[in-house]
Each structure stands twice: as C-alpha cells, then as structure tokens.
N, C-alpha and C positions, 0 to 999 in steps of 0.2 A: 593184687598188685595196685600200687598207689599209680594216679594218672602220669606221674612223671616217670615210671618204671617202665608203663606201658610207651610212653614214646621215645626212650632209651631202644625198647626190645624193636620198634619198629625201624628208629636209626638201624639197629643191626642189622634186622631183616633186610635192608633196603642195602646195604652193604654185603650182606654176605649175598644177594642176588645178584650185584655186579660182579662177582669175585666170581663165581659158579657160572656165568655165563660167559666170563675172559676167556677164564680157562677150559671152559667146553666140558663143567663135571655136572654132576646132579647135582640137584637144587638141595638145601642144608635147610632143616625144620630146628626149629628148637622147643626144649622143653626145662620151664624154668619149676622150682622147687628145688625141697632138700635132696641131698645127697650124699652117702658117705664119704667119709677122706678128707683131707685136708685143702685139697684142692678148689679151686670155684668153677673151676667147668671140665666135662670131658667130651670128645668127639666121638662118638657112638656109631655101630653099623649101620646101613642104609641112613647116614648123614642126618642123627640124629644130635646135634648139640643138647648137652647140658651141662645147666649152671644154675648157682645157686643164688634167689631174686634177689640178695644184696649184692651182685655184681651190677646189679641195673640201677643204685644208687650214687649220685652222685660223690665225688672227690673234692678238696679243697682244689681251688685255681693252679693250674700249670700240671693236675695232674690227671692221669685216664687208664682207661679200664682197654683201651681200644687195643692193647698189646696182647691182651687178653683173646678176643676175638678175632685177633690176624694170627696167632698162636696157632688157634685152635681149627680155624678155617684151611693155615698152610698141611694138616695131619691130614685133611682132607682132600685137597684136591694132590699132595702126592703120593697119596694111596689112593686113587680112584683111577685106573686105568681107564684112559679116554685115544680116541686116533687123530682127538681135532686139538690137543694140547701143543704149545707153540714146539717148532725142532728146538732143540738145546744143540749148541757147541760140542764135541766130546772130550773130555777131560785130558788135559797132558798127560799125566800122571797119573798114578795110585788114588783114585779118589772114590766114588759110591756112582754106580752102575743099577737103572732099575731091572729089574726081574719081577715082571706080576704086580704084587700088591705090596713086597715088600723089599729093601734096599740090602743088597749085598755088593760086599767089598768088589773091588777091581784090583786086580795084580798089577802090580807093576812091571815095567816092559824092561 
C-alpha cells in the first residue's frame, strides 16, 4: 500500500473505532487486498472488513468513498447483538423487529 492508502486505512480505523464503541459492538479489523465480486468491500464474521486497496485511493473533489464504510460498518453493528445498544422507539406499524442476529418482519396490528 502507497503511504496515502495507509493513512486513508487509519482514517477508517479511527472511525470505525468511534462507531463500535457508540454502539457498545466489537471492535471491526480490516483486511485490505483482492477479492472476488464486484463489490469493494464486504463485512465478514467476527467483524472482519474487507475491501479491495483501491477503495483507499483517492476521488476527484466533492466526492468519497466514506458511504462505503458507514455501509459496511451499519451490517455490523445491527447484526451484533449487544445489551448496551441505545433503546429504540418501537415502531407504529408493520415495520422490521430484531430477532438475534437477523431482522424479521413485524405484523401488523
């Protein structure tokens, strides 16, 4: 990785550490290289990101990659069951109810 990739990858580190300790999940490792698919990153078991190192290259002016890694970060913390995550609201309606690790509908009343 060119030195400008490496303090991209620390941006993020240093980001996705704040994010991970709001929300009360594990802490998120990344692992940059290739990877199949068309994609540039995926979020992996035990909070392993990967992406592939020309996500960590610059864009022309007004544009960023940081959708990317709030993307990829949100799969994270709401699959990671935790007891210290903020209370939610509960939903008027018909909307998505968690259950465990993964989001199942809610009926409507």
């Amino acid at each position: 990785m060119t030195a400008r990739q490496r303090a991209s990858l620390r941006d993020w580190q240093a980001f996705a550490d704040r994010v991970t300790a709001h929300y009360g999940v594990s802490d998120v490792s990344f692992l940059v290289g290739d990877q199949p698919g068309p994609g540039g990153a995926a979020m992996r078991p035990g909070g392993l990101m990967t992406f592939k190192e020309e996500m960590l290259e610059p864009l022309p002016a007004g544009q960023s990659r940081d959708f990317l890694l709030a993307h990829e970060l949100a799969h994270w913390v709401l699959a990671t069951p935790t007891s210290r995550r903020p209370a939610r609201r509960a939903p008027a309606s018909g909307s998505a109810s968690r259950s465990g690790a993964s989001w199942t509908p809610t009926p409507r009343r």
